[in-house]
N, C-alpha and C positions, 0 to 999 in steps of 0.2 A: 504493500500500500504506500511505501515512503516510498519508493522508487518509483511510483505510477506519480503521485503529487508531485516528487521532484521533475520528471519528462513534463508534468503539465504545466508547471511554473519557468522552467528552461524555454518552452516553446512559447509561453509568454498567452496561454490560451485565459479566457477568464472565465469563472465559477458564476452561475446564473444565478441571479440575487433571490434569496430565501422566498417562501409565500410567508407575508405576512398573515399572521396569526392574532386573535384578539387576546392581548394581556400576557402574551411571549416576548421576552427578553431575545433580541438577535446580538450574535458576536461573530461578528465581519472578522478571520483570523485568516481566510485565503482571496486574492486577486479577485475581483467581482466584477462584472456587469452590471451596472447602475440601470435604474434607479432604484436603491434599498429604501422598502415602507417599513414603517411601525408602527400598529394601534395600541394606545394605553402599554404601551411598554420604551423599554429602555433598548437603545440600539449604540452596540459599542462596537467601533469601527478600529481596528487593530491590525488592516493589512489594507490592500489601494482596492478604490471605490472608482470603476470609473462612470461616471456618471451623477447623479442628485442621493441625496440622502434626506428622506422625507417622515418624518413623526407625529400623529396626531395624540395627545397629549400623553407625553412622554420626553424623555431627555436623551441627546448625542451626544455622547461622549468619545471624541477623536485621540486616541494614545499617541504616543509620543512615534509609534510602529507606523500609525495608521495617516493614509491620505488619500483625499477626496480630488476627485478632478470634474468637480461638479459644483452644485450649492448644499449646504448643509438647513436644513428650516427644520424649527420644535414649533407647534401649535402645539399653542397650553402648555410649551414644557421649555426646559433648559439645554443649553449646549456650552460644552466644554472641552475645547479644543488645545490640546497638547499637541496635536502634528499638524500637517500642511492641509490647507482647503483653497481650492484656486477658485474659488467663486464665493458667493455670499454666503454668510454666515448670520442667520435670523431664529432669535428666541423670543417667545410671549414671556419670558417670564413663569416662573412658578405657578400663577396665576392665570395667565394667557388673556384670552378675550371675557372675561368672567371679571378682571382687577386690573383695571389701568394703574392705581396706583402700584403694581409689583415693580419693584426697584432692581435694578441692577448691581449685585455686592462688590463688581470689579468698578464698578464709577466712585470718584471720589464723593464722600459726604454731601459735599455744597452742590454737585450736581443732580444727584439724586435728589438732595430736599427740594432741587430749584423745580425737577419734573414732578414732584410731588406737587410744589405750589400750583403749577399750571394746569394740574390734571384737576385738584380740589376747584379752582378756577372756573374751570370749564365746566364740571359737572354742578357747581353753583349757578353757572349762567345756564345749562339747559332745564334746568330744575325750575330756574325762573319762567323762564319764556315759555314752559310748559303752564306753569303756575295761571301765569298772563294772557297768554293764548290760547291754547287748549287744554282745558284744566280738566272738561267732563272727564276723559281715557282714565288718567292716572288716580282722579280720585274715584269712580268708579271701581276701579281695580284695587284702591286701598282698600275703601270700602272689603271689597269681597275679601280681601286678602284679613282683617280684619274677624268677620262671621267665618271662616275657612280658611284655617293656618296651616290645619294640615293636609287642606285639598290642597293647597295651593303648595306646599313644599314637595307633596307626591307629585305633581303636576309638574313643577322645576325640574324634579330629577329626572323625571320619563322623558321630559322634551330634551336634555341635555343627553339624555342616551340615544334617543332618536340622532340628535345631530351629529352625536359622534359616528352612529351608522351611516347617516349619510354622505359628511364631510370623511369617512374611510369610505365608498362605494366609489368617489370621488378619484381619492386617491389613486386609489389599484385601476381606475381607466386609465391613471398616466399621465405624461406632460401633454393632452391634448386637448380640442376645444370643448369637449363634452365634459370632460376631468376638471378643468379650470373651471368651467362653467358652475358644474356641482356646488365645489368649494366656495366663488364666490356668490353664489346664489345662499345656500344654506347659512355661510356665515353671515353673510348680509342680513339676512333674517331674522339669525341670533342678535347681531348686535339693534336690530331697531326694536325687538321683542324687549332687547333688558335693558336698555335706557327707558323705556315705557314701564318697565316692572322697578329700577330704580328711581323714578319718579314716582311711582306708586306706594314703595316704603317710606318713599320720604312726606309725601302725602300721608300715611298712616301713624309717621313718627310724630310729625309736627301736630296732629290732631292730638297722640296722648300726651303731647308736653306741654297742650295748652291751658291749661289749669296754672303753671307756673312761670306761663310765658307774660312777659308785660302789655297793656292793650295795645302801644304800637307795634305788637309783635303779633298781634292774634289772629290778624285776616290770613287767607289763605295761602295769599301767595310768600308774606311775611314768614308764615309758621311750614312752612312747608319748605325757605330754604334754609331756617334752623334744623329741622328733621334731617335735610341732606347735611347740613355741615356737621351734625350732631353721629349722621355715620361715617363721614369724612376722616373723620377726628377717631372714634373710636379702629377705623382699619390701619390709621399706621402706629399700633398697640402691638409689640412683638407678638408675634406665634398668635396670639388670641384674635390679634384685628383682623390676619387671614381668613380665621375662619367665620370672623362677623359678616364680613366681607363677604364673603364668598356665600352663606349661610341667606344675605340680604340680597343677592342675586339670584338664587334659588326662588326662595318667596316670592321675589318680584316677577319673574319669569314665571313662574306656575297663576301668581297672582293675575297676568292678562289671560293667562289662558281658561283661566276658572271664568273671568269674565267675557270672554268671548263666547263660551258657553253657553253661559248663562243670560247674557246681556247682548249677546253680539249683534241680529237684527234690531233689536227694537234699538238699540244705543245707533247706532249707525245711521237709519233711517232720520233718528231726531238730529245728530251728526251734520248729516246731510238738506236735512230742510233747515233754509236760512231763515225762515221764522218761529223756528220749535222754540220751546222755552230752556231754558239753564237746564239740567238734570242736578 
């Protein structure tokens, strides 16, 4: 067998890259044919890749052995690279599309708080302009999220499995337009589903802190972007804020979806008629 691997590393042939598998750990240890996938697992690359190296929530880890002659990308997950990668190298973070605020540990202190400030920033101004604008969705979905905490948290986790199905069905088509297509479509999805469901806890947060909020603070759109900065503030809390975080994306994601449910026609139709009343 070491004589047959040695002729096939001499001729320079390459090893056809693994079938990903859901929640299997791959280890790249002979010459490959890119492009290597990973679902929910770790893919450690310790011999040459040639082509992409692709992970949905999971981390790359490149040894000192190992090199890419492709791109390296983690959704949802981390990458760690000791050896060479000739093309891009992109991680979400621990957190991925779930936690903008996830930091990067190789950036220095003052940058990371800087993208902290801008991410808090930003998710203060959409909280607003939801507040201001279209407030029916998000407080509707507090609401629900509110009577059904644990619909709404089962309903988070099933839609987050689905996506991960989908965004891996995605995957395994490949670098092509149906494959890209998948990914940006489904993730697209995800991300306008949970600004909608993070508006929605923060509508549900601001409603129970208003007993102790001051009267310039009690109207709606007032108290609702205390609720946001009030989770803001609790997720860059080590190790705990993760999973507040993370915990509050949940809810809020199952939270629209309990209300489209439940609420989905008749909210939409009043939605939509430009003389309905408030909801």
């Amino acid at each position: 067998m070491r004589v047959v691997a040695l002729l096939v590393l001499l001729a320079g042939v390459l090893q056809p890259a693994p079938a990903p598998r859901l929640g299997h750990d791959q280890y790249i240890v002979e010459p490959t044919q890119g492009p290597v996938i990973g679902l929910l697992a770790t893919v450690t690359v310790a011999s040459r890749v040639e082509g992409d190296v692709v992970v949905l929530g999971g981390d790359v880890v490149v040894t000192e052995a190992g090199a890419v002659r492709g791109d390296v990308v983690a959704v949802a997950g981390k990458v760690r690279v000791a050896g060479a990668v000739d093309g891009r190298v992109v991680g979400g973070g621990s957190r991925g599309v779930l936690a903008p605020l996830a930091g990067d540990p190789a950036r220095p202190a003052r940058l990371a708080w800087g993208k902290n400030l801008l991410h808090m920033g930003a998710w203060l101004m959409v909280v607003g302009g939801m507040a201001l604008l279209l407030p029916q969705p998000a407080r509707r979905a507090g609401e629900r999220l509110a009577h059904r905490p644990l619909a709404a948290l089962a309903a988070g986790g099933l839609a987050l499995l689905v996506w991960v199905a989908v965004v891996g069905i995605g995957l395994l088509l490949g670098a092509t337009g149906i494959g890209a297509g998948v990914v940006m479509a489904a993730t697209g999805a995800l991300v306008a589903v949970k600004v909608l469901g993070v508006a929605a806890v923060a509508f549900w947060l601001g409603a129970r802190l208003l007993p102790w909020l001051p009267a310039g603070l009690r109207a709606e759109a007032p108290r609702a972007g205390v609720g946001m900065g009030v989770m803001l503030l609790l997720a860059l809390l080590p190790l705990a804020g993760e999973v507040l975080w993370l915990a509050a994306n949940v809810a809020g994601i199952g939270a629209v979806l309990v209300m489209a449910v439940i609420d989905g026609f008749p909210l939409a139709r009043r939605l939509l008629s430009p003389t309905a009343p408030r909801v």
